[in-house]
C-alpha positions as CSV (number, residue, x, y, z in Angstrom):
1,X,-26.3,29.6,17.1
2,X,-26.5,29.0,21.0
3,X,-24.9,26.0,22.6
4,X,-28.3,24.6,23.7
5,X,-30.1,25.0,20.2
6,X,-26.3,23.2,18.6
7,X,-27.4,20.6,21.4
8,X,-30.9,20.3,20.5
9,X,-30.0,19.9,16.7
10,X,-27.7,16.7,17.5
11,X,-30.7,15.5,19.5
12,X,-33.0,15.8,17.0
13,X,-30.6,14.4,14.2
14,X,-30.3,11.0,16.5
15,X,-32.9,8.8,14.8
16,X,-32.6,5.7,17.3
17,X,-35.8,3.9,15.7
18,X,-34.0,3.5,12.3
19,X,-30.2,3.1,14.1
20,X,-28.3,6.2,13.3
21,X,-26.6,8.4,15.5
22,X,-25.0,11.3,14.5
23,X,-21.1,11.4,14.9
24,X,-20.6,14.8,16.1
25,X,-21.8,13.5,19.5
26,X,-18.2,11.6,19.9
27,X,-16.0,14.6,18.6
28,X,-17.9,18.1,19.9
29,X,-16.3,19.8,22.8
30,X,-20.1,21.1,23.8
31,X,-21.3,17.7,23.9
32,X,-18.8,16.6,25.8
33,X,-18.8,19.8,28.8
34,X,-22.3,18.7,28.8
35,X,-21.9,15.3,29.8
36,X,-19.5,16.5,32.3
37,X,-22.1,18.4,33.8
38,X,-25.4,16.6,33.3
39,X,-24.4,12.8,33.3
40,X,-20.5,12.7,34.9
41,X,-22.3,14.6,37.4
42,X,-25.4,13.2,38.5
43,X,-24.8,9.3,37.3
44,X,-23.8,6.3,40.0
45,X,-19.9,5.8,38.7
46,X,-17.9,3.0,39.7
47,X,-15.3,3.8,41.9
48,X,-13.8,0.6,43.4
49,X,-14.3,-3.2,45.1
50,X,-14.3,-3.2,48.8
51,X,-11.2,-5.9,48.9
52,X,-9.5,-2.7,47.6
53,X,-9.8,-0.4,51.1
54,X,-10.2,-3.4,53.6
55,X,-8.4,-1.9,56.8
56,X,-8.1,1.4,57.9
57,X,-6.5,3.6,56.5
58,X,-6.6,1.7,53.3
59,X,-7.2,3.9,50.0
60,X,-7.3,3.8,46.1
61,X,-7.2,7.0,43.7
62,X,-9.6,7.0,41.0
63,X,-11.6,9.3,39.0
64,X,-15.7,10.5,38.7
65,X,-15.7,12.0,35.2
66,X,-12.6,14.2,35.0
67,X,-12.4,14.8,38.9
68,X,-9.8,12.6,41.0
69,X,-11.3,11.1,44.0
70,X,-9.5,9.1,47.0
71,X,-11.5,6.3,48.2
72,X,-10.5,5.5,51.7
73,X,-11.9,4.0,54.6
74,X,-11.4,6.3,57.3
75,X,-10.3,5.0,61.4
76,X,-14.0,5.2,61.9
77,X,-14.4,2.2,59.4
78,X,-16.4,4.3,57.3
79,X,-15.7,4.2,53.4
80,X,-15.8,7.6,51.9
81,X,-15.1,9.1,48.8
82,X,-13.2,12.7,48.7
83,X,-12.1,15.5,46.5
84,X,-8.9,14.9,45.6
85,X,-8.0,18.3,45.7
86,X,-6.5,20.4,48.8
87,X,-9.4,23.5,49.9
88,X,-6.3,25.5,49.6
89,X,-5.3,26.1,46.2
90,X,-6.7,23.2,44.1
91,X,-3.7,20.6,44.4
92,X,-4.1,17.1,44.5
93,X,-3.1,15.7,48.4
94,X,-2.7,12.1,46.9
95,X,-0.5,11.0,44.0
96,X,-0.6,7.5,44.8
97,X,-2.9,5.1,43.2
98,X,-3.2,3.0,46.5
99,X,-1.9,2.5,49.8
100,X,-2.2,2.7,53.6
101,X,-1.9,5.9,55.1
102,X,-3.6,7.7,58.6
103,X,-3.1,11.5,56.8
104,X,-3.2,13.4,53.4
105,X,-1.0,16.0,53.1
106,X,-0.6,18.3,50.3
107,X,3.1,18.6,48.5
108,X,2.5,22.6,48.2
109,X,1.6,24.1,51.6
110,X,1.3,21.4,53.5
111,X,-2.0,21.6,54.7
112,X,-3.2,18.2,56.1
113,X,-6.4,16.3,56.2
114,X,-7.2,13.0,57.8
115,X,-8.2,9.8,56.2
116,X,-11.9,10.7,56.7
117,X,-11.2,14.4,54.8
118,X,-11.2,16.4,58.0
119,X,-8.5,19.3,58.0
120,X,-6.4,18.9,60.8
121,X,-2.9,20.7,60.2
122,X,-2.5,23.8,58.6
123,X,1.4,25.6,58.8
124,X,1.1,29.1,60.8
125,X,-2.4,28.5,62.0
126,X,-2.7,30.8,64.9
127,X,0.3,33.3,63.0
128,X,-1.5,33.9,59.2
129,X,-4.8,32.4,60.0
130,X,-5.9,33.0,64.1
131,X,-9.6,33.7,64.5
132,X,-10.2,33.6,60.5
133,X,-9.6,29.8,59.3
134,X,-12.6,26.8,60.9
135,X,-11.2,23.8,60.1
136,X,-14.2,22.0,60.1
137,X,-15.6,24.2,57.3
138,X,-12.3,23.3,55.4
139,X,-11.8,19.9,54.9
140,X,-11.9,18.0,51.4
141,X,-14.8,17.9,49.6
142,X,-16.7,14.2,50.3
143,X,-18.9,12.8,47.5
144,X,-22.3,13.1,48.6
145,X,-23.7,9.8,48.4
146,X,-21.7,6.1,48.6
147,X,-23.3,3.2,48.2
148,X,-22.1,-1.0,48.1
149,X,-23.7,-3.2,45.7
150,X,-21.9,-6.8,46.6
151,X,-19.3,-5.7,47.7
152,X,-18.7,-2.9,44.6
153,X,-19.0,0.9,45.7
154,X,-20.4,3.5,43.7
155,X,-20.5,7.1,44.0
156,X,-23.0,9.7,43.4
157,X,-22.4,13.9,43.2
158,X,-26.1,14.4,43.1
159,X,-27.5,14.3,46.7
160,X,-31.0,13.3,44.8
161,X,-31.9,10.8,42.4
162,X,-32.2,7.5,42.1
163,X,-30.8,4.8,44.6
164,X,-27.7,2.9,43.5
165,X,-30.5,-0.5,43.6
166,X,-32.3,1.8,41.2
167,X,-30.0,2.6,39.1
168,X,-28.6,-1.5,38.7
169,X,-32.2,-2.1,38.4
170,X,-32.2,-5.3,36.4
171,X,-28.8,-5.9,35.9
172,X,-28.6,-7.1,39.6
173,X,-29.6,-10.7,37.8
174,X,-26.7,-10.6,35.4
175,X,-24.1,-8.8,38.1
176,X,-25.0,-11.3,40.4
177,X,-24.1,-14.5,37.9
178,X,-20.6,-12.5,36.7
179,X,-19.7,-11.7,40.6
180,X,-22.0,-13.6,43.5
181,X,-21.4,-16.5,41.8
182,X,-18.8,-17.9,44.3
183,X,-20.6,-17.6,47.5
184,X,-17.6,-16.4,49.1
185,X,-17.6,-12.9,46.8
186,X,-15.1,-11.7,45.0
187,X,-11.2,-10.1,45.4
188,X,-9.2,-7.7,43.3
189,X,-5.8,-8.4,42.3
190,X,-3.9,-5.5,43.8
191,X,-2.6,-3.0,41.2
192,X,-4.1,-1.7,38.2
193,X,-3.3,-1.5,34.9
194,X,-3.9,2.1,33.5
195,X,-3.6,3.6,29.9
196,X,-5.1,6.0,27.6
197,X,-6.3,5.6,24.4
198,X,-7.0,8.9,22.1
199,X,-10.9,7.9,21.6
200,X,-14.2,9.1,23.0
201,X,-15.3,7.2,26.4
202,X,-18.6,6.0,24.1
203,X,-17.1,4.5,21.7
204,X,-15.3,2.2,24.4
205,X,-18.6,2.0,26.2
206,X,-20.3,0.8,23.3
207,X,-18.1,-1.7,22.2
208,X,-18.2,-3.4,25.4
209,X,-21.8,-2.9,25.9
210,X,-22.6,-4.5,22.5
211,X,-20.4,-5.2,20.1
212,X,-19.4,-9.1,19.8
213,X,-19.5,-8.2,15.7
214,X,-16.1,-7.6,15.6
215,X,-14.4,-10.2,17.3
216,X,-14.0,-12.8,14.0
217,X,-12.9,-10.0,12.0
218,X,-10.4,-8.0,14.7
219,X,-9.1,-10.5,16.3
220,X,-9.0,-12.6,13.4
221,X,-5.2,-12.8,13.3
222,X,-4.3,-14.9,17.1
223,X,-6.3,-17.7,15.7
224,X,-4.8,-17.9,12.2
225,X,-1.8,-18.3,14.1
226,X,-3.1,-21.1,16.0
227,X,-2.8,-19.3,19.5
228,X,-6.8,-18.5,20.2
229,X,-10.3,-20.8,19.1
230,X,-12.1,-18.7,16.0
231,X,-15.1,-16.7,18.1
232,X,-18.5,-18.1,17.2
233,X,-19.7,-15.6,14.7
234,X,-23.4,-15.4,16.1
235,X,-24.7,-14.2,19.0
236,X,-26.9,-11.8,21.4
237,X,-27.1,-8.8,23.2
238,X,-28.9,-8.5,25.9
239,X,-30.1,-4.8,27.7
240,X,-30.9,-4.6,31.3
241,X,-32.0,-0.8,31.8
242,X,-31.1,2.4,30.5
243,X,-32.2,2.7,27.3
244,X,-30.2,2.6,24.2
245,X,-27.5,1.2,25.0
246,X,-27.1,1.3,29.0
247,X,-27.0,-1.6,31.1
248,X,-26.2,-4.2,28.5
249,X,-23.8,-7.4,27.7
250,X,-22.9,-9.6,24.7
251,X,-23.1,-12.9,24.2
252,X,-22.0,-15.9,21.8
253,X,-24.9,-18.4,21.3
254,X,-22.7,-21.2,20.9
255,X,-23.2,-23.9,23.7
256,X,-18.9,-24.5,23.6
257,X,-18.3,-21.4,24.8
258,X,-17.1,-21.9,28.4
259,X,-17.3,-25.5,27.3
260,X,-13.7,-28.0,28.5
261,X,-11.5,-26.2,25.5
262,X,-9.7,-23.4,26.3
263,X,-10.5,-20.0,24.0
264,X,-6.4,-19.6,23.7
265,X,-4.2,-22.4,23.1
266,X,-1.2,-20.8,25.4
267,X,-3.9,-20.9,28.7
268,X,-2.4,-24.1,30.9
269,X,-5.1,-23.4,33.7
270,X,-5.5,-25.6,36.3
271,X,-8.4,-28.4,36.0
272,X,-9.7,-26.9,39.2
273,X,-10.4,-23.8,38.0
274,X,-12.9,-25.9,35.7
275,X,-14.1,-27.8,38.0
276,X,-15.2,-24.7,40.5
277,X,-17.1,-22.9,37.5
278,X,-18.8,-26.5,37.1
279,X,-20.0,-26.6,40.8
280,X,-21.3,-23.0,40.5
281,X,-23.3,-23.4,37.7
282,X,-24.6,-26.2,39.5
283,X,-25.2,-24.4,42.2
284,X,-27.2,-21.8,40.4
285,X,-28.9,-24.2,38.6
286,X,-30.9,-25.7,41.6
287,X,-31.2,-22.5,43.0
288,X,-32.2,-19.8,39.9
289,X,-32.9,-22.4,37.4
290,X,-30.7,-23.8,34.5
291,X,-31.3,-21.7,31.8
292,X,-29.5,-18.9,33.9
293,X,-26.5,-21.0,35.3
294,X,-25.8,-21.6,31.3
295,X,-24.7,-18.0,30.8
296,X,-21.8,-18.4,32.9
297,X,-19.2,-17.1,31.5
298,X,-21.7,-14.1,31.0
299,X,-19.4,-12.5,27.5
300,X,-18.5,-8.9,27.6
301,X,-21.0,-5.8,29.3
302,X,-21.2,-2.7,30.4
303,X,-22.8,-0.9,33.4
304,X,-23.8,2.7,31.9
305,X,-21.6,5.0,32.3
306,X,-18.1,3.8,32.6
307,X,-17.9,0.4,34.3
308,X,-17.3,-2.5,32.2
309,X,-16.6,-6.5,32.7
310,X,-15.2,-9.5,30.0
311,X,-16.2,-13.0,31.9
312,X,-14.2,-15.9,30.4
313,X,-14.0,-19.2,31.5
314,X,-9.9,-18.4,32.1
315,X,-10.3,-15.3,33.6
316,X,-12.3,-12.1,34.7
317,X,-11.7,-8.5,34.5
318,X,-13.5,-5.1,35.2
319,X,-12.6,-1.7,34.0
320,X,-13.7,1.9,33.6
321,X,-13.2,4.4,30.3
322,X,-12.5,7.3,32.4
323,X,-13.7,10.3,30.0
324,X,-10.5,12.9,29.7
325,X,-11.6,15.0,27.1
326,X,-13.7,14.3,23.9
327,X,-11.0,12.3,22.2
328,X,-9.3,10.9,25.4
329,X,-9.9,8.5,27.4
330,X,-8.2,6.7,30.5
331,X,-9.0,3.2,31.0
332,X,-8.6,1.7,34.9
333,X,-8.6,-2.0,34.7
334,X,-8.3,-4.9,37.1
335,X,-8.7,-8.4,37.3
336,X,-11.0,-10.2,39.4
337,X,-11.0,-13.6,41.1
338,X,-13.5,-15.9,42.7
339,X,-12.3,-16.0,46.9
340,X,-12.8,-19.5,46.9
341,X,-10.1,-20.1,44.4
342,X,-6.5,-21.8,45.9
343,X,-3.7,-19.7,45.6
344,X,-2.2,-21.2,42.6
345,X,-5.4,-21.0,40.4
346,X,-5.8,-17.5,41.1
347,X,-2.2,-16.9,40.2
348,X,-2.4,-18.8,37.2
349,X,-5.3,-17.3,36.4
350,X,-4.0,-13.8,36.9
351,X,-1.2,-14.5,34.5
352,X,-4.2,-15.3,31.4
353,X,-5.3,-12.4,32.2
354,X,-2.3,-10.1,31.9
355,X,-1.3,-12.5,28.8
356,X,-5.1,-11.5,26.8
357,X,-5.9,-8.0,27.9
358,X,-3.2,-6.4,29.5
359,X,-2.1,-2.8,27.9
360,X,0.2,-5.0,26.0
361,X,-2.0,-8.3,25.5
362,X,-2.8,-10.7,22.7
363,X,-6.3,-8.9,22.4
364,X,-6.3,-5.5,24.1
365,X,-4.2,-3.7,21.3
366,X,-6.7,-4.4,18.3
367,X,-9.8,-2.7,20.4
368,X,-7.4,0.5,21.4
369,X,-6.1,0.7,17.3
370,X,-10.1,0.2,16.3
371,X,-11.2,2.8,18.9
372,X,-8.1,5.7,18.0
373,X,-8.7,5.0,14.3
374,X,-12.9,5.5,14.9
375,X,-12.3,8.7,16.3
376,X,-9.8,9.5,13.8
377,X,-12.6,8.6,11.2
378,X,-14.8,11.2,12.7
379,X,-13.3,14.1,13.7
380,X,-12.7,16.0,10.4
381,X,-15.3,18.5,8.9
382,X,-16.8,16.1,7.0
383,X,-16.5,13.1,8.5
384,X,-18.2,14.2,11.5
385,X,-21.6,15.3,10.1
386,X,-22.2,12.2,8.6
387,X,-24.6,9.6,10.7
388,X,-23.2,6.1,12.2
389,X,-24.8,3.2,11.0
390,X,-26.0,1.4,13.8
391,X,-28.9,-0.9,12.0
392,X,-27.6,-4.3,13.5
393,X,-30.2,-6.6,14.3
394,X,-32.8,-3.4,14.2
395,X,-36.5,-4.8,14.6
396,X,-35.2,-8.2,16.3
397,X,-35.8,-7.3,19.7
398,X,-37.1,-10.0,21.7
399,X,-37.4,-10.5,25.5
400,X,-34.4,-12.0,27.0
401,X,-36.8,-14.8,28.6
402,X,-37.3,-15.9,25.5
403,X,-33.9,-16.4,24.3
404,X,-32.7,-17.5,27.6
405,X,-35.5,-19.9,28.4
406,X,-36.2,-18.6,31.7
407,X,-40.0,-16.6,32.4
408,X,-37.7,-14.6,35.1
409,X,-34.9,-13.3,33.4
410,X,-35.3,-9.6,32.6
411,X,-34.3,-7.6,30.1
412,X,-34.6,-7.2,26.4
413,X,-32.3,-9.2,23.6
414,X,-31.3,-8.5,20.0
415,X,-28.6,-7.6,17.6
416,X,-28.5,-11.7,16.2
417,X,-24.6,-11.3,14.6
């Protein structure tokens, strides 16, 4: 049997109208080259926050599917995203995850390439290479399309295709509640935290995306002990674009949630941090309507492919499940605050954040155990012919204005839990 009639099979055997999906598509090596190819590819992936390569000079390292990239703003003030791997023989030029720096040069043979990609130094030039090597034919290999949604850049292989306002298409309500609230933007704590887990990017995708069913039951041990609020146990997902799952965040129903009582009993926050969330929603009230300013904090989401957001009243984070093989996955994550913030709120708040869902926090550790143990589920001969069931809240699918309130919110909701 051919790789494309294996392909088609799976296809065919995913019955999304009665919510099963067959499990090979989280375990099979095929499936997975072809997602590199297809989606990795030819998909707008998240690639960093423009608070991250502010001056010149300025760079991050991150990754587009399994290739690393070097986002840097170049001396011309342009942001650009490059290969991170020399024209030479294939080594990466920057092993640093951020930093300042007017050059790349590669450990190996020391070839050298500006901060906009350009190859400028090459050892024995005129001696091994004279009348053979153009440099300008030579220098990294530039993503071909980079675009800025507030302030959040995205980049694009595929020099066709849809527009990164496409692609957000009606997310741009929901992104713009989670991180144009503050009218000043957004930052990014420096520094990221960065860990694997040995699970399929999709199953972290989908749990962010829409799965708020197993937060009573997961995390069910923090508030026995008295250190977190039990999670309301119903709720809604909303989808904003991209079919199945796609664009998409979860949501508790319950009116306390971002309410004056802290979700963990350990978070000491400031009142002001209170406070501004109060005069935002406010805010968003007069302007968008209050039926929208009451979904602040906006849950737990997921931008299809990669990027992903948790919006708490205490704190915010972002992160991308970097796909590193069918049952790998790297996880980039940061935490996000609100400009407007004084400095001792956004340190404070910074320290919640590192407390909850740090590699090592209160919370983080039960989804990385569920999502190794999923795959582990799956991967055998058996267990990964067998279908996941994926029934919940099948045939409940309203529009989101009607569970919002508001004739102008977009979207579709379902998946009552």
């Amino acid at each position: 049997m051919t790789v494309d009639s294996r392909i088609n099979d799976l296809i065919d055997a995913v019955q999304y109208d009665k919510g099963l999906i067959n499990r090979s598509i989280f375990v099979d090596r095929d499936v997975y080259e072809l997602e590199l190819e297809r989606l990795f590819a030819n998909t707008w992936l998240f690639l960093g926050h423009v608070s991250q390569v502010a001056e010149p000079g300025d760079f991050i390292t991150t990754y587009m599917g399994e290739d690393s990239v070097i986002v840097s703003r170049g001396h011309d003030g342009r942001v650009r995203a490059l290969l991170n791997s020399c024209r030479h023989r294939g080594m990466r030029v920057c092993r640093s995850d951020e930093g300042n720096t007017s050059f790349f040069k590669c450990p190996y043979h020391a070839w050298t390439y500006s901060s906009a990609g350009e190859l400028e130094g090459v050892p024995k030039f005129r001696l091994g290479y004279a009348g053979v090597l153009d440099k300008k034919e030579w220098g990294l290999r530039e993503v071909t399309r980079v675009e800025e949604y507030r302030g959040f850049l995205f980049g694009n292989w595929a020099p066709e295709g849809p527009s990164l306002d496409e692609w957000l298409g009606e997310l741009k309500t929901y992104f713009d509640l989670l991180f144009a609230r503050d009218p000043a933007g957004v930052e990014v704590v420096p520094g990221a935290h960065r860990w694997t887990v040995d699970t399929n990017w999709k199953i972290a995708a989908e749990n962010f995306a829409a799965d708020m069913y197993h937060v009573e039951h997961s995390h069910a041990r923090p508030a026995e002990l008295g250190l977190m609020q039990a999670v309301p146990d119903q709720g809604y997902q909303i989808s904003a674009g991209m079919g199945f799952i796609g664009h998409a965040f979860t949501r508790p129903v319950s009116e306390d949630v971002g309410g004056e009582e802290p979700l963990h009993s350990y978070w000491t926050l400031p009142n002001i941090q209170t406070e501004f969330l109060a005069e935002q929603r406010k805010r968003i009230a007069e302007e968008k309507g209050a039926e929208l300013a009451r979904l602040i904090p906006l849950g737990h989401g997921a931008l299809f492919p990669t990027f992903a957001w948790l919006d708490l009243e205490q704190f915010r984070l972002m992160r991308v499940h970097h796909p590193q093989g069918p049952d790998r996955t790297l996880i980039h994550q940061w935490c996000v605050l609100d400009k407007s913030l004084p400095e001792d709120v956004k340190d404070a708040v910074r320290k919640q954040y590192e407390l909850t869902f740090g590699p090592a926090g209160l919370l983080e550790q039960d989804d990385g155990e569920n999502w190794r143990e999923c795959q582990n589920g799956m991967r055998g001969f058996i267990g990964r012919q067998l279908d996941s069931n994926m029934m919940l809240g099948l045939g409940s699918d309203r529009t989101a204005a009607e569970v919002v309130g508001d004739d102008d919110v977009p979207g579709i909701a379902g998946g009552i839990w």
